[in-house]
N, C-alpha and C positions, 0 to 999 in steps of 0.2 A: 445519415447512414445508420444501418441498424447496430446495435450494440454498444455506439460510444457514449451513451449518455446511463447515469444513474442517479436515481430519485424519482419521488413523488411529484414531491411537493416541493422541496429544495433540490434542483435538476441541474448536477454535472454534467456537460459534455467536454469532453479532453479531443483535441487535434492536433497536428502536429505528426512528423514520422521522424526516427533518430538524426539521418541525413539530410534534411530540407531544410525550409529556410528559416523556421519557427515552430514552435511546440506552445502550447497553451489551454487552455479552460475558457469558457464560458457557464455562467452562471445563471440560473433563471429560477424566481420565486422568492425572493427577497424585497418586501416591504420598501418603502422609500423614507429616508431619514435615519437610517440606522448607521452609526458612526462604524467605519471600516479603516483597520490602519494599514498602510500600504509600505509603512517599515517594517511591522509586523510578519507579512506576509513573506518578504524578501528574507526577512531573518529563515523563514522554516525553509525557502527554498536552499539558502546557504547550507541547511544541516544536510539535505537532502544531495548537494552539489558535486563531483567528481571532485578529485585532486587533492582533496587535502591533507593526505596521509599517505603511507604507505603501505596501507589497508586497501586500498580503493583504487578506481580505475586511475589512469594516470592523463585522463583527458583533461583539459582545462576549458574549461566553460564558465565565462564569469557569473552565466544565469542571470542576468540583470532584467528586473521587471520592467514589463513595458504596459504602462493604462490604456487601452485602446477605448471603452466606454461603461457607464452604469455605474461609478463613482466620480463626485465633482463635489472638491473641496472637505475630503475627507466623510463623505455621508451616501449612501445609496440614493441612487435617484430613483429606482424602480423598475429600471426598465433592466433588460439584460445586460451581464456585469462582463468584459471579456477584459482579458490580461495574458501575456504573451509573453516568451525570451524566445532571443535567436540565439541558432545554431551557430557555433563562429568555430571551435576547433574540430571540425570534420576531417578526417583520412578516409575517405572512402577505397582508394585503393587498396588498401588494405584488408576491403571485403571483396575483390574480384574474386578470390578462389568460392570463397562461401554461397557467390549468387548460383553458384552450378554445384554446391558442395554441403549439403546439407548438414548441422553441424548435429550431431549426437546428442538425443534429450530437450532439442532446442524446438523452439515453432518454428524453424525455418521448414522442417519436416510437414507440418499441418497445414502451413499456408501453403506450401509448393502444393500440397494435396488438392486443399480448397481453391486457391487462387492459380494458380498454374505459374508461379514465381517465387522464387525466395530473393522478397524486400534490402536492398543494400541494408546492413547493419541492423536489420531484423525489424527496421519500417515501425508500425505500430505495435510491434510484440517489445523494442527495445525497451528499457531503463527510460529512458527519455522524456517517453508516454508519460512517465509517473510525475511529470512536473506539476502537469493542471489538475494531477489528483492534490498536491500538495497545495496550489493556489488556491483551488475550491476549497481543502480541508482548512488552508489557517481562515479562509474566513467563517466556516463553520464552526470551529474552536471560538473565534473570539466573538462569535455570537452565545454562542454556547457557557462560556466564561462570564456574563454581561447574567446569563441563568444559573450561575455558580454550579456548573459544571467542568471539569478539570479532564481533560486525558494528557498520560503520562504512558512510556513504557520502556522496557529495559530489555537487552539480552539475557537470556538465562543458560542459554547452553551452545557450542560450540560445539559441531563433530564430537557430540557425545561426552564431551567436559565440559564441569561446571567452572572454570575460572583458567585461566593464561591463555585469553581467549587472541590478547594481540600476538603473542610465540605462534601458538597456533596456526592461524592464518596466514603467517608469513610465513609457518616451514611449511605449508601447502603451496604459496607461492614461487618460494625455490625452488620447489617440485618441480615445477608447471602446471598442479593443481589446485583444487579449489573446495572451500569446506562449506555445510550448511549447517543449520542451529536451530534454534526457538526461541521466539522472541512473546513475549508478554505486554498487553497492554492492558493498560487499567484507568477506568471512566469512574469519578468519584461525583457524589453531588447528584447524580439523575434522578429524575423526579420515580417517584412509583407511579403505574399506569399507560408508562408508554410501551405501546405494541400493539396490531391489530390482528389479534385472531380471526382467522385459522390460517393462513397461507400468508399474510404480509407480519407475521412475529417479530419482535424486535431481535432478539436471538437470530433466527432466517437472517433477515433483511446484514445483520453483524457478519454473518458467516459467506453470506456472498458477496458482499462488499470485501471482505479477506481474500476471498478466493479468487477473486477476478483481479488482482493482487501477481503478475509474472512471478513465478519462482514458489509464490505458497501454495503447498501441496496439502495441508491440513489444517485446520479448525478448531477445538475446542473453546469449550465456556466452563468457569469455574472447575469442579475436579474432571470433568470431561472423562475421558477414557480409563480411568483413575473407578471412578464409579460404577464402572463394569465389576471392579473388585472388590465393592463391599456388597454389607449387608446393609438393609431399609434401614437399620436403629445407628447405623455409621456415616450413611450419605445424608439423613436427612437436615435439615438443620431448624433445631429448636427455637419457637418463636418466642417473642420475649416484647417487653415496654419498657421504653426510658423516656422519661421528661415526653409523655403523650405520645409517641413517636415509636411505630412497628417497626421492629428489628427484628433479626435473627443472631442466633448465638457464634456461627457459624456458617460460610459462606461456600459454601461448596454446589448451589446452584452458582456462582459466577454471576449475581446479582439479578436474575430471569428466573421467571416460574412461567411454565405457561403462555409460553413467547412475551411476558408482560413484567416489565419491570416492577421489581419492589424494593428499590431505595437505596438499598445497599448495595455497593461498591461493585460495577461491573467488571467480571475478570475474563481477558480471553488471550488465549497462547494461537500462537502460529506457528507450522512448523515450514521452514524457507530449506527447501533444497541445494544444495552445490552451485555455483553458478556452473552452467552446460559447455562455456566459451572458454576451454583450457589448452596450454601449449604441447599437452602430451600427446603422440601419436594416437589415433582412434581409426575404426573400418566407420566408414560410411558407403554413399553411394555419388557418380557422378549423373545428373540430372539428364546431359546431355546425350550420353553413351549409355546411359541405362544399367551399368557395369560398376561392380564392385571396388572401391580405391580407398586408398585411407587418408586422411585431413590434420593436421596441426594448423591450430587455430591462429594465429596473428593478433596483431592489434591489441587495443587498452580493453582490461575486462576485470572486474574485480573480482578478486581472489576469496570474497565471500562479501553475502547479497547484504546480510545484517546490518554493521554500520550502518550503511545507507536508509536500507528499508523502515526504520525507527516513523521518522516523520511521515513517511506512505503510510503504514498501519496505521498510525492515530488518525491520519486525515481519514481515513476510510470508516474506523470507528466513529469520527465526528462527523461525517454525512451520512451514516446510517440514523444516530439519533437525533439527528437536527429535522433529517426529514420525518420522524414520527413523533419531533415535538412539534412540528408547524401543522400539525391534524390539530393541536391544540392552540395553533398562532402562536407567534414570539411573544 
């Protein structure tokens, strides 16, 4: 099916809908003999997992990995790599109003559009989806790591504050609403020279992988929109040599020139939206009658996407540049 898969050369496909019976990744482009840890993986699904605060939705899904094929005995075999969790704590009743009630902001709107339905629990637009981006990405991280390459990343902002970002969230929760923020990640270690000009840029390739991302509305790299407000003698950043080794003084390309890496330290912020699914009254439309009604939302929904979304955004940064180091093979 068109659009679920991303890469080149190291190719995600993620399947799976919130409510069925599994959600998971498949893998393809990966060498055979390359040691993959399968604890590893499950650890970044945990960070990734519902429930574990009162931050977060309040679903309970243990996420437990399931090997279905393309690792045996901790090593790639070569062929295509699938891994899986089922779905165990499903309410779908819960979504009976929504399948005819399109919720404000959400894809239920776009898919009813395109597809002529809105999916129980929002199908492949859900949270869900993001598991096999997470499976695909920890094994692009510890390939990537194996290349001394490191992604990390942090929240930096909260509805427009920089720090009590858990108060926050949770007086949006009382509400019955929901906050969004900016999240920062950052790729340490990348070689210089990955990217392929003109149209497949490393930069590009970072920025849609973000954006195909549920919830993120925006992109930047290093000062990003920040550099609309300088001048040339303030954005640029002065090159320099240490022990053999081209650096610059200052990073305010976000570690990209030119769609092409040069060494230093890649920087990119997301900006994540509200989550759409909150218990406040809203006008929508009914599907059926074609007529104007209003919706309160139901069900487990987090009270903001952040927390969670940490482990998404790196995975997606880590199979942006795993696939334009395999132009150059592992």
């Amino acid at each position: 099916m068109k659009g679920n898969t991303f890469g080149k050369n190291f190719k995600l496909t993620t399947f799976g809908e919130s409510h069925g019976r599994e959600v998971g990744a498949i893998i393809q482009g990966i060498p055979a003999g390359i040691s993959i840890s399968i604890t590893e993986i499950q650890k970044e699904l945990n960070r990734r997992k519902p429930g574990k605060s009162s931050l977060e939705s309040s679903r309970k899904e243990p996420d437990k990995l399931e090997l279905i094929s393309g690792i045996k005995k901790g090593k790639t075999t070569g062929r295509k790599i699938k891994l899986q969790v089922k779905n165990i704590d499903k309410h779908s009743e819960e979504y009976n109003e929504i399948i005819k009630k399109p919720r404000p902001s959400h894809a239920d709107l776009t898919y009813f559009q395109k597809f002529g339905r809105i999916p129980i629990g929002g199908g492949r637009s859900s949270g869900r989806e993001t598991i096999g981006r997470v499976i695909g990405g920890s094994i692009a991280k510890q390939i990537l790591s194996k290349n001394g390459i490191e992604i990390k990343s942090k929240i930096i902002e909260i509805n427009g504050k920089k720090q009590d970002f858990e108060q926050t969230i949770l007086k949006a929760k009382e509400n019955f609403d929901s906050v969004g923020g900016i999240v920062e990640i950052v790729a340490t270690g990348v070689h210089p020279g990955l990217g392929e000009p003109v149209f497949d840029k490393l930069d590009a390739d970072i920025a849609k992988a973000l954006m195909s991302i549920g919830g993120v509305k925006g992109v930047e790299i290093g000062a990003g929109f920040e550099s609309a407000k300088m001048k040339g003698s303030e954005n640029n950043d002065p090159i320099t040599i240490k022990d053999k080794i081209i650096l610059t003084k200052t990073n305010n390309a976000g570690g990209i020139l030119g769609g092409i890496s040069n060494g230093m330290p890649i920087i990119v912020r997301i900006a994540v939206k509200p989550t759409s699914s909150i218990g406040k009254e809203q006008d929508t439309i009914d599907i059926d009658s074609m007529k104007e009604t209003k919706i309160r939302v139901k069900g487990r929904h987090d009270p903001c996407i952040c927390p969670r979304i940490l482990p998404v955004a790196e995975s997606m940064v880590a199979l942006a540049i795993i696939d334009h180091l395999l132009y150059k093979k592992i």
